[in-house]
Every structure is written in structure tokens, then in C-alpha cells.
N, CA, C and O atoms as CSV, one atom per row, in Angstrom:
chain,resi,resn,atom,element,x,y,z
A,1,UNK,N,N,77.335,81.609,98.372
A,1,UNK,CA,C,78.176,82.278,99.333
A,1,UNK,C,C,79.452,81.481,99.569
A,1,UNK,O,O,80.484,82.149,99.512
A,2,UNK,N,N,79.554,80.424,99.776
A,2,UNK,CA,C,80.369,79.720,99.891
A,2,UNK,C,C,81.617,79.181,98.883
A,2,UNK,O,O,82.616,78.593,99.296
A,3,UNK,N,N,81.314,79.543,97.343
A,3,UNK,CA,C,81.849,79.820,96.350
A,3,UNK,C,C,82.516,81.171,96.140
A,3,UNK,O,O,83.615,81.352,95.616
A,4,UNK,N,N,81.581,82.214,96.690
A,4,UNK,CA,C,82.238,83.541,97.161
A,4,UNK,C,C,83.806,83.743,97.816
A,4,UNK,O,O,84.681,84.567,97.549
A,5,UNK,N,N,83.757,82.578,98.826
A,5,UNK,CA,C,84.276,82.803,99.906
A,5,UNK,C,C,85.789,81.864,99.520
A,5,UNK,O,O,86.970,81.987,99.846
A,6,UNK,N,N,85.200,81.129,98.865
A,6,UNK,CA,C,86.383,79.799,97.896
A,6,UNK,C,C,87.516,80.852,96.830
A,6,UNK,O,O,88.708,80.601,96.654
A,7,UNK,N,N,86.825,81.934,96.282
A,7,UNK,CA,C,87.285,82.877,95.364
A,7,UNK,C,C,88.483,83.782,95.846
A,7,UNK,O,O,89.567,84.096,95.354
A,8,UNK,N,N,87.784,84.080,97.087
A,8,UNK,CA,C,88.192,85.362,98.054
A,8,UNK,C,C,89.581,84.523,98.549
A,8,UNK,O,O,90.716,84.998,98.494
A,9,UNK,N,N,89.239,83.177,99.041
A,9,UNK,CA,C,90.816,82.467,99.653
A,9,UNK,C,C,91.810,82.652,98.680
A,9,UNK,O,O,92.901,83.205,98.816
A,10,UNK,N,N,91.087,81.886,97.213
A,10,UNK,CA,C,92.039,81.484,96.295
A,10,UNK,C,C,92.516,82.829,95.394
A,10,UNK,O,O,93.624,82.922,94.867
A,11,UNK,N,N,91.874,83.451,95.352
A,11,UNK,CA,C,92.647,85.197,95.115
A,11,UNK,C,C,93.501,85.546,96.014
A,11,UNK,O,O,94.625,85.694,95.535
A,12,UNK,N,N,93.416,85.771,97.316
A,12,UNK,CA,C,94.468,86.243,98.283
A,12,UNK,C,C,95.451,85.424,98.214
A,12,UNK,O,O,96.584,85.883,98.362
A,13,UNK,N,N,95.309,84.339,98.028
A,13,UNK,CA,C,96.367,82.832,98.417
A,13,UNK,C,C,97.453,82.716,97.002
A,13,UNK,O,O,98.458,82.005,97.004
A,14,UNK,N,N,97.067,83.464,95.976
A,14,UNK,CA,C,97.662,83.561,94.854
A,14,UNK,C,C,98.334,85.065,94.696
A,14,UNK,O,O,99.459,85.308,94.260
A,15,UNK,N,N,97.348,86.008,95.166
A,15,UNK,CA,C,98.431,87.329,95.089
A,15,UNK,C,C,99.612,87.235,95.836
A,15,UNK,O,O,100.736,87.604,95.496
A,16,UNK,N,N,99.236,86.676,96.948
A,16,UNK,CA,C,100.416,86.532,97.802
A,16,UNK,C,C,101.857,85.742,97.761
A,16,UNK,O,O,102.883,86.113,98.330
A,17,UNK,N,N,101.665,84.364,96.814
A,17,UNK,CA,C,102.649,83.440,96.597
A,17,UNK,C,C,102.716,83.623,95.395
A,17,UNK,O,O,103.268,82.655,94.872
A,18,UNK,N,N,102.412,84.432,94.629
A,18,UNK,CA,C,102.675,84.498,93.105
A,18,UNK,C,C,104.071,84.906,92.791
A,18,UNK,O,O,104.426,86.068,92.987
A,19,UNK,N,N,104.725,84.179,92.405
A,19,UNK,CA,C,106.476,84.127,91.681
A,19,UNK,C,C,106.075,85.547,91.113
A,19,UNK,O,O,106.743,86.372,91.737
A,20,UNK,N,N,105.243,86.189,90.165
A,20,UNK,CA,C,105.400,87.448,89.551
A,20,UNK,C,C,105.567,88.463,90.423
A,20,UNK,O,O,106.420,89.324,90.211
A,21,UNK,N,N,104.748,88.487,91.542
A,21,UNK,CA,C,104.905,89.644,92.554
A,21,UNK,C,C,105.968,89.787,93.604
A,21,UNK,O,O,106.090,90.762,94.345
A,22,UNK,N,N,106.842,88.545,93.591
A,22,UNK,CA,C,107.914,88.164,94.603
A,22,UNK,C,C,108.724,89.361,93.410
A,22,UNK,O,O,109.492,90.174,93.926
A,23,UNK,N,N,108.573,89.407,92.254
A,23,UNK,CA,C,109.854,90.088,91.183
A,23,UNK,C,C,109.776,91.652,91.040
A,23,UNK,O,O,110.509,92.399,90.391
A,24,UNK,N,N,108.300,92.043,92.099
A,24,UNK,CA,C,107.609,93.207,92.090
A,24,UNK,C,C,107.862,94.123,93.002
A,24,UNK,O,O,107.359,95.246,92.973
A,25,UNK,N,N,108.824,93.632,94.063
A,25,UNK,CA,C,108.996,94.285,95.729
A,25,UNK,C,C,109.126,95.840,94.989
A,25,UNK,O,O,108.167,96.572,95.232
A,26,UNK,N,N,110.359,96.506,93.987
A,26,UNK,CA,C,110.256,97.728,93.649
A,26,UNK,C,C,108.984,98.743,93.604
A,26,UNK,O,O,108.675,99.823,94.108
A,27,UNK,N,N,108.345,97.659,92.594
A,27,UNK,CA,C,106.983,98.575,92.024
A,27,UNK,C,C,106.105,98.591,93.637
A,27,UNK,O,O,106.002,99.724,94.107
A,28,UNK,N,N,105.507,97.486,94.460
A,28,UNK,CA,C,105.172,97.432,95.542
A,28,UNK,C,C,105.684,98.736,96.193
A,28,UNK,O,O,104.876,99.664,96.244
A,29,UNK,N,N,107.063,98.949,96.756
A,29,UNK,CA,C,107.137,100.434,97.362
A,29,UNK,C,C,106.819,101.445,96.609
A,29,UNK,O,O,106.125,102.268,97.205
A,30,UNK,N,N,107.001,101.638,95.790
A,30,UNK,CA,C,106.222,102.450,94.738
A,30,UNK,C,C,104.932,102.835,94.890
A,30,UNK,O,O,104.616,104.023,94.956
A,31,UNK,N,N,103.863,101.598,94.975
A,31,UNK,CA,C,102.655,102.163,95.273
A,31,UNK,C,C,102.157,102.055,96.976
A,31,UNK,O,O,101.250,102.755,97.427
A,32,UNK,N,N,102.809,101.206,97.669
A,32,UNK,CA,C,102.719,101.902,99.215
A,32,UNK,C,C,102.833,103.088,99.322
A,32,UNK,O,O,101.973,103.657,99.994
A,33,UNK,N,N,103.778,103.790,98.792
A,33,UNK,CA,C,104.407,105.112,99.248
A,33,UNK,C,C,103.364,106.046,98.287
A,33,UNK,O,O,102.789,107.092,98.590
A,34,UNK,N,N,103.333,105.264,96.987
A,34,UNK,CA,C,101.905,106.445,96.891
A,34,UNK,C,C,100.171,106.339,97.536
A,34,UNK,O,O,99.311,107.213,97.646
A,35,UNK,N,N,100.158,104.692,97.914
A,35,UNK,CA,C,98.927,105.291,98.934
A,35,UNK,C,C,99.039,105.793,100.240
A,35,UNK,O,O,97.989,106.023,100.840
A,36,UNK,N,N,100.099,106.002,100.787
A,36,UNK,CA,C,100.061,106.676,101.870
A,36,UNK,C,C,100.444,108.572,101.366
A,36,UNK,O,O,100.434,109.563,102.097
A,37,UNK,N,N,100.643,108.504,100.369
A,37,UNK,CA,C,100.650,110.107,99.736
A,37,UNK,C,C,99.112,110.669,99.022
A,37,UNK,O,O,98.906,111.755,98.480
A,38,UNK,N,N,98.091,109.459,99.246
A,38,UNK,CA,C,97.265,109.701,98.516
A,38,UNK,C,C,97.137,109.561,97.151
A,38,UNK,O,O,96.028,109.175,96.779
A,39,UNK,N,N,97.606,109.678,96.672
A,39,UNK,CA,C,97.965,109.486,94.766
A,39,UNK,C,C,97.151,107.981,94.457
A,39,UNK,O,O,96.132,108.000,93.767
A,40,UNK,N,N,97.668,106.709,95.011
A,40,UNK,CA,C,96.778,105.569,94.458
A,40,UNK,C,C,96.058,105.423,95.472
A,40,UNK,O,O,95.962,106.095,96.499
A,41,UNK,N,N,95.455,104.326,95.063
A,41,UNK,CA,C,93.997,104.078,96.200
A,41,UNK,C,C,93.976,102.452,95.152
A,41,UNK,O,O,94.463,102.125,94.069
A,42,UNK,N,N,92.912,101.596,96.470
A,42,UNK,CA,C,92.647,100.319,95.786
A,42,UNK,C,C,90.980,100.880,95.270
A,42,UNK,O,O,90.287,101.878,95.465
A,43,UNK,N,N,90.842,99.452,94.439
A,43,UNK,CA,C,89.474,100.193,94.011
A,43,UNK,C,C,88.290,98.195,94.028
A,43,UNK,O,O,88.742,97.069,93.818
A,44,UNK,N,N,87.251,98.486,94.262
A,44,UNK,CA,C,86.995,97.250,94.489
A,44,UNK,C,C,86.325,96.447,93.245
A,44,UNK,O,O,85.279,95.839,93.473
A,45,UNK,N,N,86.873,96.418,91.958
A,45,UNK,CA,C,87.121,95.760,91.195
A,45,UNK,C,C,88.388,95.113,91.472
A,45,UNK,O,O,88.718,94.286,90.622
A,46,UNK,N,N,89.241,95.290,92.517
A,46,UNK,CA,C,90.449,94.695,92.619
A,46,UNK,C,C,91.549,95.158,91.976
A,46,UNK,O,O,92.573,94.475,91.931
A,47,UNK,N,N,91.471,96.277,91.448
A,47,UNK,CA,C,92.833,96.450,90.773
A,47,UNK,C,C,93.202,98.001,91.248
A,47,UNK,O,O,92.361,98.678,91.839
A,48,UNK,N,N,93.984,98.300,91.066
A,48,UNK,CA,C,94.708,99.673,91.918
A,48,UNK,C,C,94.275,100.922,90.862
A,48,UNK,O,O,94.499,100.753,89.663
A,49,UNK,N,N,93.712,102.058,91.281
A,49,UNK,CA,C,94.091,103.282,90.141
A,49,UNK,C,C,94.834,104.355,91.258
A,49,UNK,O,O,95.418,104.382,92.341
A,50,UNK,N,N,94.302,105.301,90.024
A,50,UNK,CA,C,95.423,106.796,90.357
A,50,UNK,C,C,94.281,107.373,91.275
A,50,UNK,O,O,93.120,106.984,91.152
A,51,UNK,N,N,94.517,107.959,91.850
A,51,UNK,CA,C,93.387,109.181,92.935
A,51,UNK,C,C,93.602,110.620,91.985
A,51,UNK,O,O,92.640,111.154,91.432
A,52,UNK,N,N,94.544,110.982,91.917
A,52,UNK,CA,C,95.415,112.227,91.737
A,52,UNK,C,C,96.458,112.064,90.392
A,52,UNK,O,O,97.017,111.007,90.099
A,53,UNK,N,N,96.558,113.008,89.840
A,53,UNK,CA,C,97.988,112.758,89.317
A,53,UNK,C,C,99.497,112.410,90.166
A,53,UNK,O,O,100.098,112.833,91.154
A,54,UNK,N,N,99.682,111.307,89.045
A,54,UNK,CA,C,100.913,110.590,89.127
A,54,UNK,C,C,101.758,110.562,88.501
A,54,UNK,O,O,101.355,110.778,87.358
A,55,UNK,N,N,103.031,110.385,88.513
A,55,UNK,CA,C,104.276,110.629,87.789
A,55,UNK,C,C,104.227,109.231,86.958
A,55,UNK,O,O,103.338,108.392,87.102
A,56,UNK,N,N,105.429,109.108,85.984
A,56,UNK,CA,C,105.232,108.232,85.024
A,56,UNK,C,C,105.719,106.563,86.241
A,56,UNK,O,O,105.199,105.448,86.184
A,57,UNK,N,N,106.716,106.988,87.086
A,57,UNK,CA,C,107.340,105.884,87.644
A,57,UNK,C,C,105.918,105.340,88.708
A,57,UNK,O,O,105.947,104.138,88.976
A,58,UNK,N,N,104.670,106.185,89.327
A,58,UNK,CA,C,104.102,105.372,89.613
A,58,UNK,C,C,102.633,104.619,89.155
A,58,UNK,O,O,101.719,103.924,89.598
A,59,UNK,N,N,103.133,105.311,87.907
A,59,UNK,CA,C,101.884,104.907,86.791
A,59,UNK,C,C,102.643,103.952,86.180
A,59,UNK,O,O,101.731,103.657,85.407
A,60,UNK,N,N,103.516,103.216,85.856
A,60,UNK,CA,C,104.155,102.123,85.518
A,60,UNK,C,C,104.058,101.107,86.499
A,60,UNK,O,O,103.912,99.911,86.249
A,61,UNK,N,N,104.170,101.782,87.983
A,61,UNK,CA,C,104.214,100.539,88.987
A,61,UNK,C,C,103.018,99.779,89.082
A,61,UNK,O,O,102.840,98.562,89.023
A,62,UNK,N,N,102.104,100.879,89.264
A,62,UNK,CA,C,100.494,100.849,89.323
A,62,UNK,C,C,99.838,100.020,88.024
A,62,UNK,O,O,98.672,99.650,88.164
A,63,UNK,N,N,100.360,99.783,87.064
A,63,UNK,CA,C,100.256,99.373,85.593
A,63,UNK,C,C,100.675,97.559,86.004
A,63,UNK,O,O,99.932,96.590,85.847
A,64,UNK,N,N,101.853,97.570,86.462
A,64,UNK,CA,C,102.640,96.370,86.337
A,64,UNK,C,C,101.665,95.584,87.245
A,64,UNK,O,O,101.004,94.637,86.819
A,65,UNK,N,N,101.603,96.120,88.777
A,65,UNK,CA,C,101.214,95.628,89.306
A,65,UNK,C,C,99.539,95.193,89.137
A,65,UNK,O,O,99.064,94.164,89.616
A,66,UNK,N,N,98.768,96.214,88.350
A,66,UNK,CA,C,97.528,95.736,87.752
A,66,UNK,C,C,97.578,94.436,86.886
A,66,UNK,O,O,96.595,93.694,86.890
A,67,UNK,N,N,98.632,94.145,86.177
A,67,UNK,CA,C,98.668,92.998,85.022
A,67,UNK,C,C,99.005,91.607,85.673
A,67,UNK,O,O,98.757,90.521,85.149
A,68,UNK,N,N,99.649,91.815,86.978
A,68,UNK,CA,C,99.843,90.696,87.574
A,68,UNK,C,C,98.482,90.508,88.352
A,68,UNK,O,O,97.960,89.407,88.527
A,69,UNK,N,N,98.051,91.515,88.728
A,69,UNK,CA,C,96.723,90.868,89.616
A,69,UNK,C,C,95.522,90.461,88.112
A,69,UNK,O,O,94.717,89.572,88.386
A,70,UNK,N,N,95.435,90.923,86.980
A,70,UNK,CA,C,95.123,90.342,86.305
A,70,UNK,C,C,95.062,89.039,86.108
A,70,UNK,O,O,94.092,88.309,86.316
A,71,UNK,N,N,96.688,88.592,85.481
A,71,UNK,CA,C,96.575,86.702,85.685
A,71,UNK,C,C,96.094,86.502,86.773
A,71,UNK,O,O,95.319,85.580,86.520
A,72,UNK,N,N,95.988,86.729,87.915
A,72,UNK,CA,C,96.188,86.293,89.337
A,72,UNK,C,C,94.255,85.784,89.094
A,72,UNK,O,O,93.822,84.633,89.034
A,73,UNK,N,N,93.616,86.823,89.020
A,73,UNK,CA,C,92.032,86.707,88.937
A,73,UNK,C,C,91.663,85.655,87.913
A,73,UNK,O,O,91.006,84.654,88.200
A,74,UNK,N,N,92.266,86.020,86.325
A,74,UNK,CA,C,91.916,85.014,85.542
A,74,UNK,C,C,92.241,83.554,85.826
A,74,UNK,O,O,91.314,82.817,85.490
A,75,UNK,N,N,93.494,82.803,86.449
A,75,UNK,CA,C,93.904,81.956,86.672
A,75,UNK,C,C,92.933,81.605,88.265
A,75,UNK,O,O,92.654,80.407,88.234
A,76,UNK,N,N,92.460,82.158,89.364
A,76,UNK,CA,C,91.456,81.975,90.485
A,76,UNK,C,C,90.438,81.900,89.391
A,76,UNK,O,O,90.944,81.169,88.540
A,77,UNK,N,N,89.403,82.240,89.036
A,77,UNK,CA,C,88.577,82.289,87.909
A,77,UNK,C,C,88.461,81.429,87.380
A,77,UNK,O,O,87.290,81.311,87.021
A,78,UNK,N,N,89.486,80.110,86.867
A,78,UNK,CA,C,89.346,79.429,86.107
A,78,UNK,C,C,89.682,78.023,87.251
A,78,UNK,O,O,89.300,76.894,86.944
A,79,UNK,N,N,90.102,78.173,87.986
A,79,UNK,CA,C,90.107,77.257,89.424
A,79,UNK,C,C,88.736,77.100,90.003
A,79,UNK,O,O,88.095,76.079,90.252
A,80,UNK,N,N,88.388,78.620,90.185
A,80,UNK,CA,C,86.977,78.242,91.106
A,80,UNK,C,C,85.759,78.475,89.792
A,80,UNK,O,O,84.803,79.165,90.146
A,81,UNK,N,N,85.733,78.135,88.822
A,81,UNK,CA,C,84.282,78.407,88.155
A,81,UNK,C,C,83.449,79.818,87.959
A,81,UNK,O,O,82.239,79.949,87.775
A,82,UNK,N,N,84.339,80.705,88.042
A,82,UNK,CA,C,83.867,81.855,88.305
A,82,UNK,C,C,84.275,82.780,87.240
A,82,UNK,O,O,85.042,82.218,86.458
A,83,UNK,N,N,83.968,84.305,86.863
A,83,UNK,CA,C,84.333,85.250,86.263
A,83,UNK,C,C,85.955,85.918,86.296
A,83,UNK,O,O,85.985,86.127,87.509
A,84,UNK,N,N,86.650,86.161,86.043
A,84,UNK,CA,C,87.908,86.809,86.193
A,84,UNK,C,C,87.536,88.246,86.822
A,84,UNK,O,O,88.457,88.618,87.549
A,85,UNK,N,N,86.397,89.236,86.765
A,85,UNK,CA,C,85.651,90.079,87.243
A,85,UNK,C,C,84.858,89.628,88.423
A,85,UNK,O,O,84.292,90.406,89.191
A,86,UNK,N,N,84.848,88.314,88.525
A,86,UNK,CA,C,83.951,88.072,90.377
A,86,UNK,C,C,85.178,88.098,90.927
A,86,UNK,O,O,85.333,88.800,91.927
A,87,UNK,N,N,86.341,87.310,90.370
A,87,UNK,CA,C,87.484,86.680,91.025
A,87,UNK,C,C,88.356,88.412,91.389
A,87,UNK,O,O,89.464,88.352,91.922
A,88,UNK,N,N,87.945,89.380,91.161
A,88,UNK,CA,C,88.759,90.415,91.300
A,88,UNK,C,C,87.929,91.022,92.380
A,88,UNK,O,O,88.326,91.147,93.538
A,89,UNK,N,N,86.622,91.435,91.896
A,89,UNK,CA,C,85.441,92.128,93.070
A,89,UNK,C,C,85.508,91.511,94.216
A,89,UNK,O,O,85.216,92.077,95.269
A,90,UNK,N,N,85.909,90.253,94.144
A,90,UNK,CA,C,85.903,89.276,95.363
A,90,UNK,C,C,87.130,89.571,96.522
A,90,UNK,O,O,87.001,89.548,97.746
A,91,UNK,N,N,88.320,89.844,95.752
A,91,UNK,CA,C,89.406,90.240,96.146
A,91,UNK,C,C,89.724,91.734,96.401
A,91,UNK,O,O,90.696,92.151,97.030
A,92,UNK,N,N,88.755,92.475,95.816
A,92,UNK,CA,C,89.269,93.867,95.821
A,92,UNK,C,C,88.044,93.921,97.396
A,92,UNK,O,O,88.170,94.993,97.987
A,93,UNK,N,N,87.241,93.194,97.896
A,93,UNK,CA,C,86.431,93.512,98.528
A,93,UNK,C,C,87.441,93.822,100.152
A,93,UNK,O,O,87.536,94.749,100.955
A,94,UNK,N,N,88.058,92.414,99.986
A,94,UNK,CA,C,89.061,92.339,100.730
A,94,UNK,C,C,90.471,92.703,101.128
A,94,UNK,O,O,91.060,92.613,102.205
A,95,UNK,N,N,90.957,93.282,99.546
A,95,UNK,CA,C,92.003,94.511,99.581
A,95,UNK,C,C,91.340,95.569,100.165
A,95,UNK,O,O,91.808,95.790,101.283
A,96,UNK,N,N,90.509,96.257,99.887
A,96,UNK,CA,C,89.299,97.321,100.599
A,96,UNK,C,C,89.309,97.021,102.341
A,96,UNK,O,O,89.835,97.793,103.142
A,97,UNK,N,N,88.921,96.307,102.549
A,97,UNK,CA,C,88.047,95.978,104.189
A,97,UNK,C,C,89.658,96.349,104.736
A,97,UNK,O,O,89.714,97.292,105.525
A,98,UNK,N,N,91.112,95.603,104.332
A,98,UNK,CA,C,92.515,95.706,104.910
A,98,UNK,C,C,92.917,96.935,104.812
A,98,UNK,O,O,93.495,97.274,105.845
A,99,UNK,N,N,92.838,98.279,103.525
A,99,UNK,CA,C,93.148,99.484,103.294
A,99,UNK,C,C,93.079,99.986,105.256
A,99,UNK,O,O,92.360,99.734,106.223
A,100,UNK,N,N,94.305,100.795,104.953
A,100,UNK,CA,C,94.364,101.490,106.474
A,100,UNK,C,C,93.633,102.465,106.360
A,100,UNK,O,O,93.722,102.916,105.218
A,101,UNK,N,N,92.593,103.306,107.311
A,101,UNK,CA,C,92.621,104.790,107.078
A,101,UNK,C,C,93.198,105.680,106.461
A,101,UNK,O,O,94.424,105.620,106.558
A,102,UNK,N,N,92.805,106.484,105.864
A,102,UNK,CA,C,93.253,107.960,105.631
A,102,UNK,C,C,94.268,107.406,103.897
A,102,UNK,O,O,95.074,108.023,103.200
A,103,UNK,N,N,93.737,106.145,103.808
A,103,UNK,CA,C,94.003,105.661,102.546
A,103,UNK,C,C,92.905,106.013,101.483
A,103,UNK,O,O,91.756,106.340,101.781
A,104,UNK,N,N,93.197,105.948,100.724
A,104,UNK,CA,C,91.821,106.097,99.541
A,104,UNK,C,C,90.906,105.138,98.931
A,104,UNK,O,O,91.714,104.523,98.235
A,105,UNK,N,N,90.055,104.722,98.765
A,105,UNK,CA,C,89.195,103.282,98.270
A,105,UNK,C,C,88.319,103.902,97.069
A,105,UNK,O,O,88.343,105.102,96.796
A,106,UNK,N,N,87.526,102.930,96.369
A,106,UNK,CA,C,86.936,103.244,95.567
A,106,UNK,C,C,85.783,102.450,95.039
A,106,UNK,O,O,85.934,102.135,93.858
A,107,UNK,N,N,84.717,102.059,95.571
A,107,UNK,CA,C,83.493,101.251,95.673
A,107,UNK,C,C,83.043,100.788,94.075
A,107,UNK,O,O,82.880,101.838,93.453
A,108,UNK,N,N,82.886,100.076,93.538
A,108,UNK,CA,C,82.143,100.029,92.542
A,108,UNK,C,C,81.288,101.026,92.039
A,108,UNK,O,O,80.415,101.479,92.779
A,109,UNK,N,N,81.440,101.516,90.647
A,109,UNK,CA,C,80.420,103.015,90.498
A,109,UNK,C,C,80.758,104.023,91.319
A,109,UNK,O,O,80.533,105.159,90.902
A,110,UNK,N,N,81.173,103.912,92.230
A,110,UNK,CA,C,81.064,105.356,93.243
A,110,UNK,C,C,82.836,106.131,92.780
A,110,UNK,O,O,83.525,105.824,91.807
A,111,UNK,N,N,83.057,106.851,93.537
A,111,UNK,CA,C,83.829,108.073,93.751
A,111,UNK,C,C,84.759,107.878,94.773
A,111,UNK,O,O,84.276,107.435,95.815
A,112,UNK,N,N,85.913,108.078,94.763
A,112,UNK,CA,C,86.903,108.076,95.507
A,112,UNK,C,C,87.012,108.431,96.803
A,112,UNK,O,O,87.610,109.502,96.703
A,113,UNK,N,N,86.780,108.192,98.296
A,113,UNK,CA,C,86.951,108.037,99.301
A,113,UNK,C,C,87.742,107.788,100.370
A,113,UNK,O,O,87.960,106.591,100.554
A,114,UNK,N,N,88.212,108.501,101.090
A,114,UNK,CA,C,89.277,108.467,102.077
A,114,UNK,C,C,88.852,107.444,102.950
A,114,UNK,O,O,87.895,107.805,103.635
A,115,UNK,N,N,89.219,106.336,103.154
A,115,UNK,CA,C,88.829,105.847,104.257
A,115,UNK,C,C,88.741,106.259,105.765
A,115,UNK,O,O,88.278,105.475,106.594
């Protein structure tokens, strides 16, 4: 648990100060504005999909911004001893729990859900 919890810091603590995503603010409104339209949703593997169809500009954002949370997991992953797939579940648990209402989520295995 406590390795869990080491993952979960060092994932958030890296999406957040990561030089790649400071270069991302565009794509970022991009997919705010489509989860509050419904269209994306987080999903708790940690990485963002589509809910709905999406246009190409926020399926590119949604894309970009998946590849950076990529390194982001593999590089936590290789810090804390862990999977690049714990290091994401770990983080998407917690992108999830922050999702506002009436946002969309997406549980492991399961089906898309309005919060």
C-alpha cells in the first residue's frame, strides 16, 4: 500500500511539472472543453479516451496528451519499481476520484459513466 501511494505522488507530481505538458496548454483546452461537452472522459487506466465522436482537432489533443502521460507513467514506473500500467491505474484512480460531475469516467473493464 504504501508503494501504491509512492506511485500515486510521483505520477501526479510529474504530470503536473512535466516541461511536455507546460507546451500542451492548447491541447489541454481542447480536452477540458470536450469533457465538459461530454465527448472525452478520463478512464482509469490513466489515459483519456473519446465517449462520443470527436472531431480530428480533439482526437489529436486527446492523442498528444495520452503520449505525454505515457512517458510520465513509464518514467514514475521506473522511479518507483513498478509497472508503467500500475503507474497509470494508480494515477488514473486519482484523475477519476478529481473528475467533476456530470463528467464522464471509465472504470477498468466497465462502460462509460457520467459521474
Amino acid at each position: 500500500m504504501r508503494n501504491l501511494k509512492s506511485v500515486i505522488f510521483a505520477g501526479a507530481a510529474l504530470l503536473l511539472a512535466s516541461p511536455a505538458f507546460a507546451d500542451l496548454a492548447s491541447d489541454k483546452a481542447t480536452v477540458t472543453a470536450a469533457k465538459a461537452a461530454g465527448t472525452v472522459g478520463e478512464q482509469a487506466d490513466g489515459y483519456l479516451g473519446i465517449v462520443s465522436s470527436a472531431d480530428g482537432a480533439v482526437t489529436a489533443a486527446v492523442n498528444e496528451i495520452n503520449n505525454g502521460r505515457r512517458q510520465v507513467y513509464t518514467q514514475t514506473a521506473t522511479k518507483s519499481g513498478v509497472t508503467p500500467d500500475a503507474a497509470g491505474q494508480a494515477t488514473g484512480a486519482q484523475l477519476i476520484a478529481n473528475t467533476p460531475a456530470g463528467q464522464y469516467i471509465k472504470p477498468l473493464g466497465g462502460a462509460w459513466t457520467k459521474k
